[in-house]
TORZA-806657 format. One record per residue (C-alpha): x, y, z; residue number from 0. Coordinates in Angstrom, 3 decimals. Example, Ala and Ser with C-alpha at 12.3 -4.5 7.8 and 13.67 -1.06 7.14 Angstrom:
BEGIN
12.300  -4.500  7.800  0
13.670  -1.060  7.140  1
END
This chain:
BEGIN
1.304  -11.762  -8.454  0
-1.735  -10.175  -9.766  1
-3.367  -6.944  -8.625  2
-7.298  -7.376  -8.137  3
-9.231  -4.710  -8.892  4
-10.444  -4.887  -12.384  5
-10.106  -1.250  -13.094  6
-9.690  -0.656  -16.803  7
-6.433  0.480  -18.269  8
-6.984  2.788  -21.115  9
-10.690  3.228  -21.544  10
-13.834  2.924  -19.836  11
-15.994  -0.426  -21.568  12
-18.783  2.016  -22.555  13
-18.961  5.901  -22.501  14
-19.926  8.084  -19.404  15
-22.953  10.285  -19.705  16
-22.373  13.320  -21.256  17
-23.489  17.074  -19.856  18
-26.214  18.213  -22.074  19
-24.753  20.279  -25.188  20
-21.582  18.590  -25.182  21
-23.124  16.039  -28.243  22
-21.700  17.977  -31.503  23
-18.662  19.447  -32.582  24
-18.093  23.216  -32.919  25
-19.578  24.367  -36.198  26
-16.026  26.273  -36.908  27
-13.743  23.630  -34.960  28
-11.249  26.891  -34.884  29
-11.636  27.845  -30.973  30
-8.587  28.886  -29.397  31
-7.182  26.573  -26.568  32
-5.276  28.651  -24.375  33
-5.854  29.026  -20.320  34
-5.195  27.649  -16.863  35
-6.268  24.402  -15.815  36
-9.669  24.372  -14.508  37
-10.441  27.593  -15.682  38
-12.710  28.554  -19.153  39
-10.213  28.013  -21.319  40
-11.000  25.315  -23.504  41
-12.029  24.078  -26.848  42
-14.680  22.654  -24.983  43
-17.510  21.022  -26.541  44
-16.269  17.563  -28.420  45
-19.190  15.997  -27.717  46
-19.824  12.446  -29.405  47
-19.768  12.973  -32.884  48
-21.281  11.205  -35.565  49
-21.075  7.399  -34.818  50
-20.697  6.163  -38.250  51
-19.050  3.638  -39.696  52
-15.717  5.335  -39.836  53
-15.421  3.669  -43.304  54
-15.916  6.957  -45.885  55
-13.121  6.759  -47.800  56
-11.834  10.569  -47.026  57
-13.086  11.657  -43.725  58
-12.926  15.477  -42.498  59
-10.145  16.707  -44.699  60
-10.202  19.627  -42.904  61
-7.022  20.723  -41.407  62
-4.373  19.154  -39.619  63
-0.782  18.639  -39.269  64
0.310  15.134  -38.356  65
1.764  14.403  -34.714  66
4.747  11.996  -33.887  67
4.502  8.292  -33.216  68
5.830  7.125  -30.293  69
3.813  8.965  -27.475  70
6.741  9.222  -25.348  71
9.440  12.108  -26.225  72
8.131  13.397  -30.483  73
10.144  16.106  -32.254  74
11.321  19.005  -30.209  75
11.047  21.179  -33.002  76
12.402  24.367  -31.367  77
12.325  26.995  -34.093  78
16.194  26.956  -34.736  79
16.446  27.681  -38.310  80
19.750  25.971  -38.740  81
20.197  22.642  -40.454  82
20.210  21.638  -44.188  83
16.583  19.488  -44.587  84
15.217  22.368  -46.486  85
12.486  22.929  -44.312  86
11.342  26.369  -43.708  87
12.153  28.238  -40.693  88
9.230  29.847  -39.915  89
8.616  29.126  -36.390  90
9.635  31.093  -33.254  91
8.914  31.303  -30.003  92
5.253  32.392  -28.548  93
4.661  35.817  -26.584  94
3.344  34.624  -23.227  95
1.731  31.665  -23.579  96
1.067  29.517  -26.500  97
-2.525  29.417  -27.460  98
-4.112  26.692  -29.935  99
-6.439  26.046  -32.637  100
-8.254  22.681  -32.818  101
-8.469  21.435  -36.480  102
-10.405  18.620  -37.541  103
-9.192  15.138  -39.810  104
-12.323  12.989  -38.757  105
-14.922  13.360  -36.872  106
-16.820  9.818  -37.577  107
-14.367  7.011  -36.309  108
-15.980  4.895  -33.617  109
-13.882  4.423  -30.559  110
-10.772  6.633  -31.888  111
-7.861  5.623  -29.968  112
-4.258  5.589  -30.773  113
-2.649  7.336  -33.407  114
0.729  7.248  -34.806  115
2.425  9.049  -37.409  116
4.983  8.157  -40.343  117
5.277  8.389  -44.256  118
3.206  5.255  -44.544  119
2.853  5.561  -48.657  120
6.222  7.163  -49.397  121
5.112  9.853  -50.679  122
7.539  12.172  -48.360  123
4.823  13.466  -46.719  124
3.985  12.225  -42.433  125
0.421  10.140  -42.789  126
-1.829  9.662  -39.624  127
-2.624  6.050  -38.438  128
-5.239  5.534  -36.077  129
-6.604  2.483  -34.448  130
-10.528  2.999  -33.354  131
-12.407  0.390  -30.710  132
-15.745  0.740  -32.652  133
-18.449  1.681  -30.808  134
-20.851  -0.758  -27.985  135
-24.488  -0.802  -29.608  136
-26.122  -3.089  -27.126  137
-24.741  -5.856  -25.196  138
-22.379  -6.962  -28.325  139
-18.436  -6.444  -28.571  140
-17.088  -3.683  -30.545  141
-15.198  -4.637  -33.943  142
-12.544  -2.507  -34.662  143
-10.287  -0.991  -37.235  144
-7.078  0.788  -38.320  145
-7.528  3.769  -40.394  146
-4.573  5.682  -42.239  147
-4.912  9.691  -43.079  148
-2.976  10.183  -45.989  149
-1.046  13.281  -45.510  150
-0.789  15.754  -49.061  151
2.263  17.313  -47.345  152
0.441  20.606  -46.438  153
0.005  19.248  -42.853  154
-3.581  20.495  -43.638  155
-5.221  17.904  -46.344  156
-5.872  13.647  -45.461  157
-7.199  10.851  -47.626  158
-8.545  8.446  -45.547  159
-7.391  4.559  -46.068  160
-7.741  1.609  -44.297  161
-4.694  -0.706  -42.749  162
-7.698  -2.982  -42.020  163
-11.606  -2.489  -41.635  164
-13.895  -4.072  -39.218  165
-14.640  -6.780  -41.932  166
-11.160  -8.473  -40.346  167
-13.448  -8.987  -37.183  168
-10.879  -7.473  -34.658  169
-11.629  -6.197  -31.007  170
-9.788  -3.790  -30.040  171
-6.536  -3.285  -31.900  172
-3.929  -0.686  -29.489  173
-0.872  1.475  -30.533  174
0.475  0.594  -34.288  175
4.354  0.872  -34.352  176
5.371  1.597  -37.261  177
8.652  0.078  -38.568  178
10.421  -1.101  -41.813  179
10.009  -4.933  -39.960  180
10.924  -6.598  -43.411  181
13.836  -4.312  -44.612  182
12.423  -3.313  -47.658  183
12.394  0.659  -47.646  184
8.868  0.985  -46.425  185
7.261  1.242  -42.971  186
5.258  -1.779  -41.898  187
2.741  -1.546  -38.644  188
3.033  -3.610  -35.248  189
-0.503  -3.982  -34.025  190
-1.087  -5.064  -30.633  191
-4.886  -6.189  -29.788  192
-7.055  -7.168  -26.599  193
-8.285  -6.076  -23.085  194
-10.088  -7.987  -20.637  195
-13.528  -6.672  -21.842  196
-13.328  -9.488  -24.390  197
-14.141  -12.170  -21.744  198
-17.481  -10.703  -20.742  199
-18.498  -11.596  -24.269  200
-16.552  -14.953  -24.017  201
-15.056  -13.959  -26.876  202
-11.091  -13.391  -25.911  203
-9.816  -11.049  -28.872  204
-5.789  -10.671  -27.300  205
-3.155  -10.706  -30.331  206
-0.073  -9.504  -32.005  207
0.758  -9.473  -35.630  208
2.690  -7.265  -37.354  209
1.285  -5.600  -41.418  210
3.191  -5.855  -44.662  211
2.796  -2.560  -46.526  212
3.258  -4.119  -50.201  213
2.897  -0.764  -51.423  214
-0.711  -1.402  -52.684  215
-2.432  -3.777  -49.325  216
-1.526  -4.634  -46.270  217
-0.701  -8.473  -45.304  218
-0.988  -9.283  -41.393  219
1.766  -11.640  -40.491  220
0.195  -13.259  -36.540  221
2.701  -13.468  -34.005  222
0.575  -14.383  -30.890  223
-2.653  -15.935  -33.097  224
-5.783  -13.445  -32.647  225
-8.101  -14.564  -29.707  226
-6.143  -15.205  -26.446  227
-7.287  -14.043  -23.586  228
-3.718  -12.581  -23.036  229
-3.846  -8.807  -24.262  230
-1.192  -6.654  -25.800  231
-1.101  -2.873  -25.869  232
2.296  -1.821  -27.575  233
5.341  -4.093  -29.109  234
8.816  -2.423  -28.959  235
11.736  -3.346  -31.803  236
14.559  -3.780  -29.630  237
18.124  -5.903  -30.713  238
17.796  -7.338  -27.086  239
20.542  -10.035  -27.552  240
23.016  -7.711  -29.171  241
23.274  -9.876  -32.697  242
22.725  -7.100  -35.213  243
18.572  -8.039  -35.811  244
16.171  -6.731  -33.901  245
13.803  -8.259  -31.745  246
10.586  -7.608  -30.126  247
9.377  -6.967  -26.874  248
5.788  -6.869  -25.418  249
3.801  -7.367  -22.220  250
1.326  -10.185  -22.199  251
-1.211  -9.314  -19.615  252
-4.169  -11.349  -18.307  253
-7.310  -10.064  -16.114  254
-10.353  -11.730  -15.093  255
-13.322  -9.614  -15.094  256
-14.695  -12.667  -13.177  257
-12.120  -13.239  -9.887  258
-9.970  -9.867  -10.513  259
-7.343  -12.044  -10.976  260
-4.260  -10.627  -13.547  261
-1.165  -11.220  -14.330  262
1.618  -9.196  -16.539  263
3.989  -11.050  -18.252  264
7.522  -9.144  -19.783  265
8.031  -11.120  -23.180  266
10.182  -11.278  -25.982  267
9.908  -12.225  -29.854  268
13.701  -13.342  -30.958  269
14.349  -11.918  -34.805  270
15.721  -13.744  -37.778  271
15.462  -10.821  -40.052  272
12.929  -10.111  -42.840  273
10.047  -9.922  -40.625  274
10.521  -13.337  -39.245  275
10.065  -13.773  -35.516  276
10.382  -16.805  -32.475  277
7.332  -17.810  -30.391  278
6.687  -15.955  -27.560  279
9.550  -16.126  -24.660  280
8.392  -15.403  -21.228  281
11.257  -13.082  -19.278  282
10.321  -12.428  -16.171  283
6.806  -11.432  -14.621  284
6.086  -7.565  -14.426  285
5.694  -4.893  -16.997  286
2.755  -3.168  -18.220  287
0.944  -1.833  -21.363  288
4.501  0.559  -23.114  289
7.392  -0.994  -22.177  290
10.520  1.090  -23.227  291
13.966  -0.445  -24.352  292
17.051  1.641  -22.910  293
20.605  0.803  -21.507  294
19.559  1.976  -17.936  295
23.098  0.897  -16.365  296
25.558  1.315  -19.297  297
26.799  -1.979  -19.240  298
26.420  -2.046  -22.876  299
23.366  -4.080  -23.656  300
19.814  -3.162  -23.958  301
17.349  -3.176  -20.757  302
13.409  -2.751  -20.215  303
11.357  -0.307  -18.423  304
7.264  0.006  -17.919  305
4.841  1.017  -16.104  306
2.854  -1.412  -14.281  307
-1.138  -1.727  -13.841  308
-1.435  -4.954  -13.847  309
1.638  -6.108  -11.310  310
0.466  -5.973  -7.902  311
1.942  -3.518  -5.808  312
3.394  -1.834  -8.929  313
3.623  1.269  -10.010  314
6.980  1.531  -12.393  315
10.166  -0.634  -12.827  316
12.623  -1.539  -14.949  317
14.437  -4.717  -15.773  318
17.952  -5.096  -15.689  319
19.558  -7.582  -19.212  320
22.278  -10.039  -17.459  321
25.045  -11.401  -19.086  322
23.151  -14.552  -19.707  323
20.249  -12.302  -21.632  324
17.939  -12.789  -18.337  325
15.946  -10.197  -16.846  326
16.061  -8.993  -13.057  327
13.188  -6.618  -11.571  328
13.948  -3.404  -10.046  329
11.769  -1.260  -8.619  330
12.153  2.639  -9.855  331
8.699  3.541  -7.801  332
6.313  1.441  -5.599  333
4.148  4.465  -3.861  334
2.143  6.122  -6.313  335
-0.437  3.162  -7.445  336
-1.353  1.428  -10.309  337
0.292  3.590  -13.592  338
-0.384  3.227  -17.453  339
2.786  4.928  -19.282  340
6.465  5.479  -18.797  341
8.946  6.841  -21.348  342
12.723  8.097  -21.276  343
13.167  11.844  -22.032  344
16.049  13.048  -22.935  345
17.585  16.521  -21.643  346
13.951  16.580  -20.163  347
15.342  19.737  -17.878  348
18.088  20.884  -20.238  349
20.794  19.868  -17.994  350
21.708  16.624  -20.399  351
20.418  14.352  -18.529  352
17.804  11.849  -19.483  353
14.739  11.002  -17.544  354
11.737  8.771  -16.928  355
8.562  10.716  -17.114  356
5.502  8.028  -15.822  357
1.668  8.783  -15.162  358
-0.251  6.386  -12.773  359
-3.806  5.370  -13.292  360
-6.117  6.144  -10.265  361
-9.033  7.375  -8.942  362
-9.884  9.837  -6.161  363
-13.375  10.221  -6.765  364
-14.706  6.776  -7.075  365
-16.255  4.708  -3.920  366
-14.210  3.318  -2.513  367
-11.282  6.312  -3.645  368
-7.723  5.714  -4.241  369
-5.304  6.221  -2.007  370
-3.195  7.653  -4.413  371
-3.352  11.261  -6.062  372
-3.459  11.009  -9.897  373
-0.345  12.591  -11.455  374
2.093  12.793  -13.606  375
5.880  12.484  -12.562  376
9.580  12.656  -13.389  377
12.183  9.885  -12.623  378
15.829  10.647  -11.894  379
18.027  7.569  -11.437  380
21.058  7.269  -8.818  381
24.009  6.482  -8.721  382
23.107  3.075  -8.366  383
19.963  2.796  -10.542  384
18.460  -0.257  -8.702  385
17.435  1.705  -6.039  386
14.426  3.072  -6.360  387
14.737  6.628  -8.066  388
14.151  9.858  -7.096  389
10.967  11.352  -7.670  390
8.887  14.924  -8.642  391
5.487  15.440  -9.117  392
5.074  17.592  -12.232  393
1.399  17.825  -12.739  394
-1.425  19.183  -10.249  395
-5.351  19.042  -10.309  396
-5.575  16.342  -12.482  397
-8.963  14.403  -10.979  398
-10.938  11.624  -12.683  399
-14.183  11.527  -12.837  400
-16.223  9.089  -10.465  401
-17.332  6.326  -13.113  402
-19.315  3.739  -12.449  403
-19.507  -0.108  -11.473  404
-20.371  -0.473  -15.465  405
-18.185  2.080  -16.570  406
-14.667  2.794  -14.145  407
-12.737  5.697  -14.671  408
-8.635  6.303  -13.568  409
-6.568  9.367  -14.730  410
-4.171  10.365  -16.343  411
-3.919  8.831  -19.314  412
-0.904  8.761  -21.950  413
1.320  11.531  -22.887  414
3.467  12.763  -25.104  415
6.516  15.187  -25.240  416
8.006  17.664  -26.723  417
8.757  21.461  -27.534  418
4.987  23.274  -28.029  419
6.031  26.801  -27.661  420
8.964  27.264  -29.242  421
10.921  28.227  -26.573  422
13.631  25.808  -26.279  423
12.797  23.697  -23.258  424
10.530  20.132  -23.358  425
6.093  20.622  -22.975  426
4.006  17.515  -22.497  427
0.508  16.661  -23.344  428
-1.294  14.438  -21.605  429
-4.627  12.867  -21.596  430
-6.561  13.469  -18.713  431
-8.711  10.055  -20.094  432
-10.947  9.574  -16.506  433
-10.627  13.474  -16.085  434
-12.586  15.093  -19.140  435
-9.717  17.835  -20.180  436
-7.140  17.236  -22.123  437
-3.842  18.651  -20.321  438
-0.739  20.931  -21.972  439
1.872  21.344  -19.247  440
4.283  24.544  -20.318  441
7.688  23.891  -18.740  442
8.329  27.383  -17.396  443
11.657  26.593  -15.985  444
14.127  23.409  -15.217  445
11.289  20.911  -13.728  446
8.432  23.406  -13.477  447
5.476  22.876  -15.536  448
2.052  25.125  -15.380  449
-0.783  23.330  -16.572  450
-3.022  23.933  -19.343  451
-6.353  22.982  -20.165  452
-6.023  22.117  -24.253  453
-9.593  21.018  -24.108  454
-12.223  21.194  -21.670  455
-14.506  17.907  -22.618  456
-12.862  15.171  -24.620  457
-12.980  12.169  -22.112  458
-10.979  8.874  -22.916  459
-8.858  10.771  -25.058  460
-5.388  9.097  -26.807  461
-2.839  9.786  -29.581  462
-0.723  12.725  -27.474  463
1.472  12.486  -30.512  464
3.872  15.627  -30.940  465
5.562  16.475  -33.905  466
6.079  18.965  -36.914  467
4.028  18.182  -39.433  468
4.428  21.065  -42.196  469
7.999  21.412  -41.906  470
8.026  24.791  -39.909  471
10.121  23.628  -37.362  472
6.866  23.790  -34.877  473
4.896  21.036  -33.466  474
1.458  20.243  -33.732  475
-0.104  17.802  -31.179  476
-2.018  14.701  -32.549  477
-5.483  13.819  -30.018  478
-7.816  11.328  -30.259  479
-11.613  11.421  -28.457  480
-12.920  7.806  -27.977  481
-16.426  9.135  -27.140  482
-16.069  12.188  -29.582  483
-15.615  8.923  -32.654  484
-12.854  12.007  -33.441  485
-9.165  12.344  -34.932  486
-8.077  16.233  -34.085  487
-4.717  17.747  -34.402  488
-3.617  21.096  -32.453  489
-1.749  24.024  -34.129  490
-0.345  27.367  -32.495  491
-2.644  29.698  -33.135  492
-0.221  32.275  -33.900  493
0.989  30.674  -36.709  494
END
């Protein structure tokens, strides 16, 4: 099955026009972020920043405390003081509601997209790595890179390094997952690569390898050889088959820019150990862009969970492991459109149990509009979890923008999760990506969320990494701006 509309996933082929004075960063980058949604609350003007080559060695230094890694539940970081890591105790919950200040590690890398965080050098301290889709000059495709921010453990100073630099020739590379794939004490990177934009240029760029950090380079190791038309956006490590090495899982995905034809393809990479991997395995069709790993049913083995753009009629599912290691298609929700994330949260209302928070992908402003409000919502499973799950809407006024023929926008984009005020209880961040702001959404009590504008104007915007990054037990959000070229990270402004 395919679903025909070409839409794009993640970000627009080219950036929307921007307002007049929205084409340089605040001189201070220190504005407070705190307010309702659609109000005048925001950090406002990203603008585009300075196109560059994203290449300088060091970047903004500036200020900035890392973010988490996997967009989908972070570090809760609540402020208890307890434990025995050492780490200082400093933070505590907000009076009212949490304002933030916008600090600044780059504000020159083309296309920023994806971040992830982790101790990359093993220094002890979280680095920042960030995949950028270059930027369109003229009817040419965008090279792209992976940068790394070397963190100096102050949550406030980066070195910029490279993973790899456009000289590798790669079109858009997605979300790095970083791992210790090779079992030798350090964290490697998964990077996924492709999207359909590649075909207009005849020049398919889909791919999945996975990096060797050898403590002084980084050696790509292909998995899917770069330059299929089949695109991947995130690889999970999973031990799918229960044998003690873990495996990986992806979603090859397919759309013609020419017929609107696509397809979405759940598959798996069986693991040998030491970084070695099997060809490609084909599970079942379905899946999208972040598929999720999770015993849904508690039989005991390991099964898969996505949203899906690509899947006709799709919105999310989740794939049930038989005894036999195959994989059945259930259907958790069919009515809200095309969607772009899901990810298990646990204790997501503090009553223990965990569930599925998903955003769909639409748009109510373009001609013809979408059917389908753009939102983001929790999943609650049954009793019998192969019945579609129950469902609340946790977001409101989220709206794209109208795009164009050349340049289609959908919202919401990614998110991530986590504790941002201090008070105990699980905040998300999403991007608003075809909607210009950049959404915090303060859960005020079990399943009720009041949204915040965390910036006004950064369109297209990824990372939505949460995580403590200084070691004072509160988190700092990690944002990307595709048309701002810009890596920013979010503080309380208390603090």
């Amino acid at each position: 099955m395919s679903r025909a509309l070409p839409l794009l996933l993640l970000f627009a082929c080219a950036p929307a026009e921007k307002s007049a004075g929205a084409d340089s960063l605040r001189p201070d980058d220190t504005a407070a972020t705190d307010g309702e949604a659609g109000g005048d609350e925001g950090t406002g003007d990203e603008g585009t920043g300075d196109e560059g080559t994203g290449d300088e060695g060091t970047g903004d230094e500036g200020t900035g405390d890392e973010g988490t890694g996997d967009a989908g539940t972070g570090d809760e970081g609540t402020g208890d003081d307890g434990g025995d890591d050492g780490a200082p105790a400093t933070c505590g919950p907000v009076s009212g509601t949490a304002s933030f200040t916008r600090l600044t590690v780059d504000s020159a890398l083309p296309g920023a997209a994806y971040a992830a965080v982790g101790d990359t050098n093993g220094d002890g301290a979280a680095d920042l790595v960030v995949s950028a889709f270059g930027a369109f000059t003229g009817f040419s495709l965008p090279i792209g890179e992976v940068a790394i921010y070397e963190g100096a453990g102050d949550g406030r100073t980066f070195s910029k390094t490279s993973l790899f630099t456009t000289s590798h020739n790669i079109a858009f590379p997605n979300q790095p997952n970083l791992q210790d794939l090779d079992s030798d004490g350090d964290l490697d990177a998964l990077i996924p690569t492709g999207f359909f934009i590649c075909d207009i240029f005849f020049t398919p760029c889909g791919g999945l390898s996975w990096w060797e950090n050898t403590g002084s380079a980084w050696t790509e190791h292909p998995l899917v050889a770069y330059g299929t038309s089949t695109f991947y956006h995130h690889a999970e490590l999973a031990d799918l088959d229960g044998d003690g090495v873990n495996d990986l899982v992806s979603v090859g995905e397919t759309n013609s820019v020419f017929t609107g034809a696509s397809t979405a393809l759940l598959q798996r990479f069986v693991g040998a150990g030491g970084g070695a991997f099997g060809e490609a395995e084909d599970l079942t069709e379905g899946g999208g862009s972040f598929p999720r790993a999770r015993d849904i049913d508690g039989d005991g083995d390991l099964d898969l969970a996505s949203a899906e753009y690509f899947m006709e009629g799709g919105s999310f599912a989740w794939f049930e492991q038989g005894a036999s290691g195959d994989f059945t298609r259930h259907v958790i929700d069919d009515s809200v459109g095309p969607s772009i994330m899901l990810s298990f949260v646990d204790d997501l209302y503090g009553d223990g149990q965990t569930r599925a928070v998903g955003a769909n992908h639409t748009n109510t402003a373009a001609f013809p509009a979408d059917p389908w409000e753009s939102a983001v919502y929790a999943y609650t499973p049954g009793a019998d979890p192969t019945d579609p799950w129950g469902r609340a809407q946790l977001s409101s006024g989220i709206v794209s923008d109208a795009g164009s023929f050349a340049a289609p926008m959908a919202a919401p984009g990614i998110f991530g999760a986590g504790d941002l005020d201090a008070d105990g209880d699980i905040d998300l961040v999403v991007s608003g990506d075809g909607d210009p702001q950049v959404y915090w959404m303060e859960q005020t009590s079990p399943g009720s969320f009041a949204m915040h504008v965390l910036e006004a104007d950064l369109p297209q915007a990824g990372g939505m990494v949460i995580t403590d990054l200084d070691g004072d037990r509160c988190n700092e959000i990690v944002v990307t701006g595709y048309e701002a070229n810009a890596v920013y990270v979010y503080r309380r402004a208390d603090l």
